[in-house]
Chimera marker file (.cmm) of the C-alpha trace (Angstrom):
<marker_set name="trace">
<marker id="1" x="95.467" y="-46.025" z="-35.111" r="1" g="1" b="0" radius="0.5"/>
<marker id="2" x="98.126" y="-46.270" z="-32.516" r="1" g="1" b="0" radius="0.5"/>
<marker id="3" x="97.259" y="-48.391" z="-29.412" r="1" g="1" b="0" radius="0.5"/>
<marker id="4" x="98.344" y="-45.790" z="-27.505" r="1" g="1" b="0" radius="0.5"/>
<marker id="5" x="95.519" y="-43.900" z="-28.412" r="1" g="1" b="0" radius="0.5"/>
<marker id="6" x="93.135" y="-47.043" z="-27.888" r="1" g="1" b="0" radius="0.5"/>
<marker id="7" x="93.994" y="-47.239" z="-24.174" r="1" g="1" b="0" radius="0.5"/>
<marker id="8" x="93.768" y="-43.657" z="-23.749" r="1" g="1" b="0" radius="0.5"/>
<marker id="9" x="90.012" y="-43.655" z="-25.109" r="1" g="1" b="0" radius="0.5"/>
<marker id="10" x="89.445" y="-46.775" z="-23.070" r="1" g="1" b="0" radius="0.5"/>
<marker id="11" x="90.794" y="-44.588" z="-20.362" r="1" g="1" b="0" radius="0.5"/>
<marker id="12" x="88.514" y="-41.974" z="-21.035" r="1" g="1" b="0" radius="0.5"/>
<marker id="13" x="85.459" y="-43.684" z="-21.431" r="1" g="1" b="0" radius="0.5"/>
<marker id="14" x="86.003" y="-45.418" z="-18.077" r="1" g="1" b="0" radius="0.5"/>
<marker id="15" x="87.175" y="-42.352" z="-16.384" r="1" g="1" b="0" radius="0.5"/>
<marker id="16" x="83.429" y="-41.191" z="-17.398" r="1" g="1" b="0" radius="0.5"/>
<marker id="17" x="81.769" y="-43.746" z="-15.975" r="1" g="1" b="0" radius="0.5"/>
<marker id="18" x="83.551" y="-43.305" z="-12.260" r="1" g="1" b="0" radius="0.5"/>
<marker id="19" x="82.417" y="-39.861" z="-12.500" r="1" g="1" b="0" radius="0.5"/>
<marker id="20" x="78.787" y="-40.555" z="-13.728" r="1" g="1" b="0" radius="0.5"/>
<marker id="21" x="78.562" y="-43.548" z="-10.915" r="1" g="1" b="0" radius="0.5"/>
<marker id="22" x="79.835" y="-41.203" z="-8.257" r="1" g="1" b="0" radius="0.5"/>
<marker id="23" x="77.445" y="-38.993" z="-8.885" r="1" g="1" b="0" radius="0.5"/>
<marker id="24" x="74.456" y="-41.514" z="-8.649" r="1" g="1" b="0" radius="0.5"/>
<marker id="25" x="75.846" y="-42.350" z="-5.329" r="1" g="1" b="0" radius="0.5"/>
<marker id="26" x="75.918" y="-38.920" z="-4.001" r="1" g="1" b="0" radius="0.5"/>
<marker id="27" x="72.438" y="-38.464" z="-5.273" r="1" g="1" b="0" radius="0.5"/>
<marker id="28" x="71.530" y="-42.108" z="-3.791" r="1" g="1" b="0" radius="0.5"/>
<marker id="29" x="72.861" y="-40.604" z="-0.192" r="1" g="1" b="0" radius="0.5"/>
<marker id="30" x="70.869" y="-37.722" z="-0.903" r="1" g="1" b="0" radius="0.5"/>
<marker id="31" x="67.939" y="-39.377" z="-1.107" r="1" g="1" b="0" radius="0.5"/>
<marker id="32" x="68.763" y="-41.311" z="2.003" r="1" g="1" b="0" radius="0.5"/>
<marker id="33" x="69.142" y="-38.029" z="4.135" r="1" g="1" b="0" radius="0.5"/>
<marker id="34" x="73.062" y="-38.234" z="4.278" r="1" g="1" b="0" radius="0.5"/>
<marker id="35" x="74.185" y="-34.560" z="2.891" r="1" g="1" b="0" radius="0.5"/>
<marker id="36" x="76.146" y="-34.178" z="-0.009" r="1" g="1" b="0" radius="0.5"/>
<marker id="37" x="78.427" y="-31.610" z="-0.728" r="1" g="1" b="0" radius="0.5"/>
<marker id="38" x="79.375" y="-31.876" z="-4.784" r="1" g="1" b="0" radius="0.5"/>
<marker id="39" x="82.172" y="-28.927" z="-4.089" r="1" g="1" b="0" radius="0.5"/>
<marker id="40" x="83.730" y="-31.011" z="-1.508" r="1" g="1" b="0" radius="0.5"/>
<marker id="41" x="83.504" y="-34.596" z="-4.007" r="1" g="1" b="0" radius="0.5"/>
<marker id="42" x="87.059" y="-34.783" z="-4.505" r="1" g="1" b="0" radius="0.5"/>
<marker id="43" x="87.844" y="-34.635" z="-1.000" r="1" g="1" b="0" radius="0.5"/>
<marker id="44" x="85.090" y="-37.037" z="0.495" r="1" g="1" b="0" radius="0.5"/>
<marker id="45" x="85.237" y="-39.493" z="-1.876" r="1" g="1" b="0" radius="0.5"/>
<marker id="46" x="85.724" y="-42.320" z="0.368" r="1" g="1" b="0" radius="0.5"/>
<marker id="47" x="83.386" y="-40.848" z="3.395" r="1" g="1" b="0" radius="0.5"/>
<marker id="48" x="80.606" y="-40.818" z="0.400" r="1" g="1" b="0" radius="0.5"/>
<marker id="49" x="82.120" y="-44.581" z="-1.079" r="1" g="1" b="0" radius="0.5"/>
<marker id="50" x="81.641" y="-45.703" z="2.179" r="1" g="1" b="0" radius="0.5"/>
<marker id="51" x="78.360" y="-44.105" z="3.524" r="1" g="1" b="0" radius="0.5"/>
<marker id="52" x="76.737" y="-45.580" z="0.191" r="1" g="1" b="0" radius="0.5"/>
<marker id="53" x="78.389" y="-49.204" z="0.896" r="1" g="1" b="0" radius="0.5"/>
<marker id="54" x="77.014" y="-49.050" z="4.313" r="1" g="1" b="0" radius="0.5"/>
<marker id="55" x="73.951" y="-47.576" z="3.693" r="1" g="1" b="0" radius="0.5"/>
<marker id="56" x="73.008" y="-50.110" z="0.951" r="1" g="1" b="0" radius="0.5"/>
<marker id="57" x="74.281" y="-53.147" z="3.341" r="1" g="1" b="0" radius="0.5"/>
<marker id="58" x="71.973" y="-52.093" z="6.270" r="1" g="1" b="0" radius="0.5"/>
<marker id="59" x="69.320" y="-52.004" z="3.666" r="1" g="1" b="0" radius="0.5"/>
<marker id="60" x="69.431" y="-55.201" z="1.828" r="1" g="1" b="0" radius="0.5"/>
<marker id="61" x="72.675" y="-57.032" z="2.703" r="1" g="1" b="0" radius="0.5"/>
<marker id="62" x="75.058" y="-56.723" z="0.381" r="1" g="1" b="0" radius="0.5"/>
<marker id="63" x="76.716" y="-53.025" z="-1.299" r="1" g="1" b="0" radius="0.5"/>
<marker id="64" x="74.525" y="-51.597" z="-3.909" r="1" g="1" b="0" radius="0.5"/>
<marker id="65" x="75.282" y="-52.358" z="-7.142" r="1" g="1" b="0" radius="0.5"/>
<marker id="66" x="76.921" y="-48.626" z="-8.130" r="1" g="1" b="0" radius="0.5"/>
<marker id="67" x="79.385" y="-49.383" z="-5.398" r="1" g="1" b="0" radius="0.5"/>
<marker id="68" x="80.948" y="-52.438" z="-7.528" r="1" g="1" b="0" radius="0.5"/>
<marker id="69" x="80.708" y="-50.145" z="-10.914" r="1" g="1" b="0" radius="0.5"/>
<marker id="70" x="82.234" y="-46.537" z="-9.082" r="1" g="1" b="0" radius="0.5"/>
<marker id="71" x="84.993" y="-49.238" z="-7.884" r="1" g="1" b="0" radius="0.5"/>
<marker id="72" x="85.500" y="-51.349" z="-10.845" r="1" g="1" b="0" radius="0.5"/>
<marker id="73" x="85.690" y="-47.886" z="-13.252" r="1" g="1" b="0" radius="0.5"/>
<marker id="74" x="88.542" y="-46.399" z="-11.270" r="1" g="1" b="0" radius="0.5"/>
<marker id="75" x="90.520" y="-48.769" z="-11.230" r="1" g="1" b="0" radius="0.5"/>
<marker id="76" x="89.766" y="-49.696" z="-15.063" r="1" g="1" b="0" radius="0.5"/>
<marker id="77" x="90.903" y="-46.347" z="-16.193" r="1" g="1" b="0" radius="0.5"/>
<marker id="78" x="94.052" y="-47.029" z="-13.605" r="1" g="1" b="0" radius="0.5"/>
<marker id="79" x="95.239" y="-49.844" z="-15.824" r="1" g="1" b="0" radius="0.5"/>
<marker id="80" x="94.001" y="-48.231" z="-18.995" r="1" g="1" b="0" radius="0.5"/>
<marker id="81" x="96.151" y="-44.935" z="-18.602" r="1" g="1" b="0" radius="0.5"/>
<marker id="82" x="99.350" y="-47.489" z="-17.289" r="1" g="1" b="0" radius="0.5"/>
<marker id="83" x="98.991" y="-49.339" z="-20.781" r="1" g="1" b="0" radius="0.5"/>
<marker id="84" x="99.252" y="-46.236" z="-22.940" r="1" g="1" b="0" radius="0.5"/>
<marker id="85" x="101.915" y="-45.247" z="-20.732" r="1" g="1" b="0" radius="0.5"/>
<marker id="86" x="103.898" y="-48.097" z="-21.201" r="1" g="1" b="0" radius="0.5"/>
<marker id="87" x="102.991" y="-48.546" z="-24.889" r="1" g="1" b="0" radius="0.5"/>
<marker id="88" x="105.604" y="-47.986" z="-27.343" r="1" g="1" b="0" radius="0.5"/>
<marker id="89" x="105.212" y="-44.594" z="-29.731" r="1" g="1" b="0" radius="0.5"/>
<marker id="90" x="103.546" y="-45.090" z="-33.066" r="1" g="1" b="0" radius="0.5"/>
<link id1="1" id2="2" r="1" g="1" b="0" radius="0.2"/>
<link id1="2" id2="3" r="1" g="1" b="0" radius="0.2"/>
<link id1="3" id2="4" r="1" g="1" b="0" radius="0.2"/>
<link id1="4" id2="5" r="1" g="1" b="0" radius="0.2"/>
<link id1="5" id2="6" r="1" g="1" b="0" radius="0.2"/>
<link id1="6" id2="7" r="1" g="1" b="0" radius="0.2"/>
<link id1="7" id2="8" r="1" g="1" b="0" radius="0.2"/>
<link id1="8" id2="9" r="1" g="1" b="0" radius="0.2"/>
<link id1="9" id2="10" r="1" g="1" b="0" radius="0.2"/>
<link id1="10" id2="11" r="1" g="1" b="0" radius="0.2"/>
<link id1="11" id2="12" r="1" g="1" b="0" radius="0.2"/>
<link id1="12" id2="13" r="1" g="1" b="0" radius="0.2"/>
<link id1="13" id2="14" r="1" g="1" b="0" radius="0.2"/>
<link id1="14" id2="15" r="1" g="1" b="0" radius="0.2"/>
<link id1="15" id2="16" r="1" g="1" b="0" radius="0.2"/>
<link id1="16" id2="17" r="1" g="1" b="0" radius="0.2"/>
<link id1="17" id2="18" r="1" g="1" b="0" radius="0.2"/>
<link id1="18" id2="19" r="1" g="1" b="0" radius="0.2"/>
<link id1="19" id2="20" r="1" g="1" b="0" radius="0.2"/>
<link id1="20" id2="21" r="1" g="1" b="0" radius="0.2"/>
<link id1="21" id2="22" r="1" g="1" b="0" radius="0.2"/>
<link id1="22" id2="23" r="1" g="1" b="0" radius="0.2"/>
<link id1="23" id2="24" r="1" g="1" b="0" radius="0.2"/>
<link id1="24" id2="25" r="1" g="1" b="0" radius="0.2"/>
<link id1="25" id2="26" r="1" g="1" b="0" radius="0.2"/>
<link id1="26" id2="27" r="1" g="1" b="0" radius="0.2"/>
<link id1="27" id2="28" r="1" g="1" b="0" radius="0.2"/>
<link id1="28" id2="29" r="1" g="1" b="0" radius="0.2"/>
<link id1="29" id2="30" r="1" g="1" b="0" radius="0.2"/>
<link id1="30" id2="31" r="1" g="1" b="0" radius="0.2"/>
<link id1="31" id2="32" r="1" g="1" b="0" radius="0.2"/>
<link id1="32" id2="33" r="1" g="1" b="0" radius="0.2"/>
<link id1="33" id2="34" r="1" g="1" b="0" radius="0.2"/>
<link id1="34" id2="35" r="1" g="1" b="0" radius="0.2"/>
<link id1="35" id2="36" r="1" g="1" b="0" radius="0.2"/>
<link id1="36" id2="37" r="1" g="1" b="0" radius="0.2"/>
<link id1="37" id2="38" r="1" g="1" b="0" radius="0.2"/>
<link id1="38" id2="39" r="1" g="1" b="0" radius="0.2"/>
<link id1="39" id2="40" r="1" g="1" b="0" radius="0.2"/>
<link id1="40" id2="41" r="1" g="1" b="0" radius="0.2"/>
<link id1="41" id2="42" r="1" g="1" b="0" radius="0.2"/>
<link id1="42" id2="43" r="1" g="1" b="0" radius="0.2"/>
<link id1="43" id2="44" r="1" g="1" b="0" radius="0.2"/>
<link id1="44" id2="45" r="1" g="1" b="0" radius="0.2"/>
<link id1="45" id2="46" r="1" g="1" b="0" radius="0.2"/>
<link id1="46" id2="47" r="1" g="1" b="0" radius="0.2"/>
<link id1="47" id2="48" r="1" g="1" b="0" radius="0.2"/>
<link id1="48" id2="49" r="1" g="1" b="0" radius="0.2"/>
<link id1="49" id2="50" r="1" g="1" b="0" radius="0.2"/>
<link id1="50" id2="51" r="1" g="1" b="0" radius="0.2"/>
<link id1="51" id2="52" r="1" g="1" b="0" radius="0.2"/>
<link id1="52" id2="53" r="1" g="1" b="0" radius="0.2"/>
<link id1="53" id2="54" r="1" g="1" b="0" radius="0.2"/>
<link id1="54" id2="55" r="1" g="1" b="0" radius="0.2"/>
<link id1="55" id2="56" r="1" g="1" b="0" radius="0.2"/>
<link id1="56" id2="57" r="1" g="1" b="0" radius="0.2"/>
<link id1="57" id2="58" r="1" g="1" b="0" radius="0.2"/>
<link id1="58" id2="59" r="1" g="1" b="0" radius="0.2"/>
<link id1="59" id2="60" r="1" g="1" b="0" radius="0.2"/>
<link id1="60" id2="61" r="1" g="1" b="0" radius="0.2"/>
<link id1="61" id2="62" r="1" g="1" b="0" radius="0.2"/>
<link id1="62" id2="63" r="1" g="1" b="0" radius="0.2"/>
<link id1="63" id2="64" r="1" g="1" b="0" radius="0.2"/>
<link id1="64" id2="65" r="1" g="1" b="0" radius="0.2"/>
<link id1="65" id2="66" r="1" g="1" b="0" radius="0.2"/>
<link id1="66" id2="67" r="1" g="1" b="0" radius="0.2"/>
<link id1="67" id2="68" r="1" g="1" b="0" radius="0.2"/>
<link id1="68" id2="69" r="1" g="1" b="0" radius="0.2"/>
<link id1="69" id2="70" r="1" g="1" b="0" radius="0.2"/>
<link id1="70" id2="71" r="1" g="1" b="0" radius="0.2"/>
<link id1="71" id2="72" r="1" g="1" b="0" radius="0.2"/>
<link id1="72" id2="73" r="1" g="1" b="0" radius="0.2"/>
<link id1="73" id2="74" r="1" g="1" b="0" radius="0.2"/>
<link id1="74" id2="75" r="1" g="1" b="0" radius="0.2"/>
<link id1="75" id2="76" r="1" g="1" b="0" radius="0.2"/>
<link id1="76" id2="77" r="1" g="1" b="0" radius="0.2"/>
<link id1="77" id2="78" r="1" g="1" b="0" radius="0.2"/>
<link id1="78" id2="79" r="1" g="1" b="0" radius="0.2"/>
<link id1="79" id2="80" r="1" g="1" b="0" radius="0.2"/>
<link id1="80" id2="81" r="1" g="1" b="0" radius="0.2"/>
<link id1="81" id2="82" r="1" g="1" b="0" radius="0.2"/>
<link id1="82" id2="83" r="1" g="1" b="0" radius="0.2"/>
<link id1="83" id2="84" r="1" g="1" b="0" radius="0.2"/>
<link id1="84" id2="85" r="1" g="1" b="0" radius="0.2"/>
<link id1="85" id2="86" r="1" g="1" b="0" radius="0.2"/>
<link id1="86" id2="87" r="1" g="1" b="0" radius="0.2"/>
<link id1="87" id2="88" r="1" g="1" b="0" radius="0.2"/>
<link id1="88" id2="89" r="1" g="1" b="0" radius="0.2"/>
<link id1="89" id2="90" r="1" g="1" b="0" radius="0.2"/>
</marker_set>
C-alpha cells in the first residue's frame, strides 16, 4: 500500500473527527442558549470556536475539552493531506 494512500486515510479519519467535534460544540452552545445555525457552520466556524471557548472558560476556567480536539483534528488532517501531497507516486 502506497503511503500516499496512508496519509490520505489518516487525513480522512481526522477530517471526521473535526466535523463530529464541531458538531458537539454547536450542540454544547445549544444547550447553553447561544443559537446555532448548522446551514451557516462553514461560515461561523470561528464565532461558534470561540463562543464554545468562552463559554466553557466562564464556566470552569479553562476551554472545554472539545475545543482542544475540534483544534487539534484540523490541523491534523492539515499536515496529513500536505504529506500525501508531497509523497512520491507509488
Amino acid at each position: 500500500m502506497p503511503i500516499r494512500s496512508i496519509f490520505l486515510g489518516l487525513g480522512g479519519a481526522t477530517a471526521l473527527v473535526h466535523v463530529a467535534s464541531y458538531i458537539m460544540i454547536m450542540a454544547a452552545l445549544d444547550r447553553r442558549g447561544y443559537k446555532t445555525n448548522i446551514f451557516l457552520a462553514r461560515i461561523f466556524f470561528g464565532r461558534y470556536l470561540k463562543a464554545y471557548k468562552e463559554a466553557t472558560e466562564k464556566e470552569t476556567g479553562k476551554p472545554g475539552p472539545l475545543y482542544g480536539i475540534c483544534i487539534g483534528a484540523i490541523m491534523l488532517t492539515l499536515v496529513f493531506v500536505v504529506a500525501a501531497v508531497l509523497s512520491p507516486k507509488g
